[in-house]
C-alpha positions in Angstrom: -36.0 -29.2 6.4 -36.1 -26.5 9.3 -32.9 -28.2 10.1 -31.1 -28.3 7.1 -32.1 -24.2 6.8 -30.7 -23.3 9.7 -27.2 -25.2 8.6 -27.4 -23.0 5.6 -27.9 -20.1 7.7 -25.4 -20.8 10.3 -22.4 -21.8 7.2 -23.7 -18.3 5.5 -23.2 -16.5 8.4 -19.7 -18.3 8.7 -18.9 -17.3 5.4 -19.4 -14.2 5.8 -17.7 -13.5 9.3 -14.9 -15.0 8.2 -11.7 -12.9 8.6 -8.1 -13.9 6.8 -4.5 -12.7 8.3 -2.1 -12.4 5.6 0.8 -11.2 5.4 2.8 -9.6 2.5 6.2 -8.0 1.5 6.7 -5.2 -0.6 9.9 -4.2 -2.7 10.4 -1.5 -4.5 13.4 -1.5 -6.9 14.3 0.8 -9.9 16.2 0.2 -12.8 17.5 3.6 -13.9 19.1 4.3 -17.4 22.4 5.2 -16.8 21.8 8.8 -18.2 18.8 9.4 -15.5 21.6 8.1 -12.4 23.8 11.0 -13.2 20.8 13.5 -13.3 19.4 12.2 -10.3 23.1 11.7 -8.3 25.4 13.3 -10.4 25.7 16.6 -8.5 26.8 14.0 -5.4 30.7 14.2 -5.9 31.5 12.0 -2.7 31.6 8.1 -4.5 30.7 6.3 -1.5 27.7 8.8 -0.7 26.9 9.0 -4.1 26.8 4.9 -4.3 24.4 4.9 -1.2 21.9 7.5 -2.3 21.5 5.4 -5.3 21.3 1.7 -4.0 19.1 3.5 -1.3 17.0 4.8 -4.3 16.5 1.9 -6.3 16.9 -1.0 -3.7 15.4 0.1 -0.6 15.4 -2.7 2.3 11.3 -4.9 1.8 8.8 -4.0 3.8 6.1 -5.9 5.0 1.9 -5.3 6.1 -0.3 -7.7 7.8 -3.7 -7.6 6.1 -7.0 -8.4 8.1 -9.6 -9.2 5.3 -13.6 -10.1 5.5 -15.8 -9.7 2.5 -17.0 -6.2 3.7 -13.9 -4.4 5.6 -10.0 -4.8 5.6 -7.2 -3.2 7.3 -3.7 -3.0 6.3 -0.9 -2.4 9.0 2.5 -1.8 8.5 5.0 -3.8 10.4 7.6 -1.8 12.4 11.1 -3.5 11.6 14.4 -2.1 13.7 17.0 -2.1 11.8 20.4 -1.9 13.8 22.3 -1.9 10.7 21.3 1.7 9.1 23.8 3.3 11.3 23.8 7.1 11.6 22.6 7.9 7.9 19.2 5.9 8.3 18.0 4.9 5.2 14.9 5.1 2.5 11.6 4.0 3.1 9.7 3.0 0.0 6.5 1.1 -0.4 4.3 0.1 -3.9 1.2 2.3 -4.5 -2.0 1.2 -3.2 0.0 0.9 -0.1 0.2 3.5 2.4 2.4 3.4 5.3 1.2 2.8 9.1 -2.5 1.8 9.3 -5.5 1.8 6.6 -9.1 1.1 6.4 -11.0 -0.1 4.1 -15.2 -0.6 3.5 -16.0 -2.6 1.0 -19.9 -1.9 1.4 -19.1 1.9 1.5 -16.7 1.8 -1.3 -13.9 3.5 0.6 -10.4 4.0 2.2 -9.6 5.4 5.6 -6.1 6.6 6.3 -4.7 8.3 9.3 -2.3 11.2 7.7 0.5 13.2 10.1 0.8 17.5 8.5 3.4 18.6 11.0 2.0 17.0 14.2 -1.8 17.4 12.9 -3.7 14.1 12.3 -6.1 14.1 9.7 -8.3 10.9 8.4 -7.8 11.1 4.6 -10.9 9.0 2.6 -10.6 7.7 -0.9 -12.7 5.9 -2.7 -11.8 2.5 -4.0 -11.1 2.2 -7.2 -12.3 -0.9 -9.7 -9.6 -1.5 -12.6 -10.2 -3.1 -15.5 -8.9 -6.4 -15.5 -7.8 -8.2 -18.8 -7.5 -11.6 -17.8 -5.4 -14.1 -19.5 -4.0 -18.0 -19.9 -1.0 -17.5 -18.4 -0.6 -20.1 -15.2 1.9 -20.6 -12.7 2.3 -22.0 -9.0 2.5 -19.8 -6.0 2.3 -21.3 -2.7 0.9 -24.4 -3.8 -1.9 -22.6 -5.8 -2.7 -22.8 -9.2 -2.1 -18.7 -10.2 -3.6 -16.6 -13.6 -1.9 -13.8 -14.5 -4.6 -10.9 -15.1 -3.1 -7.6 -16.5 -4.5 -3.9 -15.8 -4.4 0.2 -15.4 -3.7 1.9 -11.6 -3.5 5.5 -12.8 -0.2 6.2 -14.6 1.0 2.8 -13.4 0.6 -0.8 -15.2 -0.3 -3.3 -12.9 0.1 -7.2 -13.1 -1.9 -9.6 -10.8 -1.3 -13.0 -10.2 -4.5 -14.4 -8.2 -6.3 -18.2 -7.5 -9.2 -19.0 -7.8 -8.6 -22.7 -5.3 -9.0 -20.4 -2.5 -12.8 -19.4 -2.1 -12.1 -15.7 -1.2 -11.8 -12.4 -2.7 -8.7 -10.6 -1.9 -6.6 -7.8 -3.0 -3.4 -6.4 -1.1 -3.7 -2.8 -2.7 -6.2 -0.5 -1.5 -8.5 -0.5 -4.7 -11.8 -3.1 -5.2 -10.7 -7.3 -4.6 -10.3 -9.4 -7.9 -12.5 -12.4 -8.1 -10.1 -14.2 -6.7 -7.2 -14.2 -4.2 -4.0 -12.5 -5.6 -1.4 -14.1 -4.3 1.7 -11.4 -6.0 1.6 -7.9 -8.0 4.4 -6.2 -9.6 3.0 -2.1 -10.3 5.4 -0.7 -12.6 6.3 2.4 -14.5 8.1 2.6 -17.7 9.6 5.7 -19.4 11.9 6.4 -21.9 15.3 7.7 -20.5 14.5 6.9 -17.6 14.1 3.2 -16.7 11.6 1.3 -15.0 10.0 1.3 -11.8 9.2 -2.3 -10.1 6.5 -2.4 -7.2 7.1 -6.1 -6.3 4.4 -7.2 -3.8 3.6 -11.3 -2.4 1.9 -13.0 -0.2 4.3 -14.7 2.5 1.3 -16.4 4.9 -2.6 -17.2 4.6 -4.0 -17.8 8.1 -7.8 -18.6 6.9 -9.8 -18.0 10.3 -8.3 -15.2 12.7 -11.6 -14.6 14.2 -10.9 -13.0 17.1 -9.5 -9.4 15.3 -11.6 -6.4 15.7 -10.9 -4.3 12.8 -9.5 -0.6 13.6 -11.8 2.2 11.6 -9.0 5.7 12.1 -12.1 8.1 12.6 -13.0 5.9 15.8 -9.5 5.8 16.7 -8.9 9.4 16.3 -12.1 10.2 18.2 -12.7 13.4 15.8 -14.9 13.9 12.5 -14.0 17.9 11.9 -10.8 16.7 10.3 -11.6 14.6 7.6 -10.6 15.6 4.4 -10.3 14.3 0.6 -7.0 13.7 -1.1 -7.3 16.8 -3.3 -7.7 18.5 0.3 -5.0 17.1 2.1 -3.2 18.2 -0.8 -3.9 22.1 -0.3 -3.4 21.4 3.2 -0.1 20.9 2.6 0.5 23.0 0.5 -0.7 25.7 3.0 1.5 24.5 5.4 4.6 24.2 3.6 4.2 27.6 2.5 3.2 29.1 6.1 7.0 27.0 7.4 8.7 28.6 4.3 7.5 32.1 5.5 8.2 31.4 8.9 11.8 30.5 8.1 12.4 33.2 5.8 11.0 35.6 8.2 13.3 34.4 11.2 17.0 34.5 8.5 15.8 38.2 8.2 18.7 40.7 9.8 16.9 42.4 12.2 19.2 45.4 13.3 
């Protein structure tokens, strides 16, 4: 009996310790009425400028984030991609919501998201709590990867969001920063619809499961950063830069003054 407890004990603690590496692709692409592509780009006369801003705009190049996941912390971490081909005009950088560029934190047990923010060369650790949607689950079934997938339907603020997730891996995971499915969603598409305008796709899907990378230490940003004065709230970042826009605008205006 003492035996068979300590089994128990030893899987639980396993379980529980257990960290998955995945990583995912993101693409963004919009499908703008025509009448919205000539208020967006119409002012751009030059055609072959005018053709990049749009294809840049609605079919930015995929991006992808590797995703360290236990059942009480996960980070998300871009992947740096050089792109030789962008030439001198660069190009835009677009990922789906939920999905912040560079590196994120998040605690499940705490109920929140860490996230390193740059204002202007001044770091600042923005927290959010994470957010449970309401899932509508339905019948709908398909195979991704191998694995049996539902479809399960829901609300991300203004956006709608579709999740397909399985339920053959025993693990809760979500690649968004808001609370994991009971299940392990394997692709997302968070899109916007409006009238006039078109619709705005969010594609995101799982390329690799590695089940056991047990040797990563996850990154928290306020122990990376070293400081806790600077931690701020969404709604305070926002005033921040809103307050520092305003002080460059000033300083700008002030320095085009003729001073004779």
């Amino acid at each position: 009996m003492k035996k068979l407890i300590v089994l128990i004990v030893l899987f639980s603690s396993f379980v529980n310790a257990q960290i998955y590496e995945v990583l995912i692709e993101t693409k963004h692409h919009t499908e703008y009425t025509p009448e919205q592509i000539e208020k967006s780009f119409g002012y751009i006369k030059d055609p072959e400028v005018r053709k990049w801003n749009i294809d840049q705009n609605t079919n930015p190049k995929p991006l992808e984030f590797k995703i360290y996941s236990s059942k009480t912390e996960l980070n998300t971490i871009e992947q740096e991609k050089i792109d030789n081909q962008q030439g001198m005009q660069g190009g835009v950088k677009k990922s789906a919501p939920g999905l912040p560029f560079g590196l994120t934190y998040s605690n499940f047990t705490k109920g929140e998201n860490y996230r390193q923010v740059d204002v202007y060369g001044k770091n600042y650790i923005v927290i959010t709590p994470l957010e449970k949607l309401d899932w509508k689950f339905t019948d709908e079934t398909k195979e991704i990867l191998g694995y049996k997938a539902y479809k399960a339907t829901a609300k991300y603020g203004e956006f709608n969001v579709e999740a397909w997730f399985t339920k053959e891996i025993d693990f809760n995971f979500m690649p968004i920063t808001v609370k994991p499915i009971e299940g392990f969603v394997l692709e997302m598409n968070i899109f916007l619809e409006a009238e006039n305008v078109g619709k705005l796709n969010n594609y995101v899907k799982v390329l690799t499961i590695n089940k056991n990378a047990k040797k990563y230490k996850f990154k928290i940003p306020i122990k990376e950063l070293g400081k806790k004065d600077n931690v701020v709230t969404p709604q305070e970042l926002d005033k921040i830069y809103e307050e520092a826009n305003n002080r460059r605008s000033a300083m700008y205006n002030q320095e085009g003054v003729d001073k004779k």
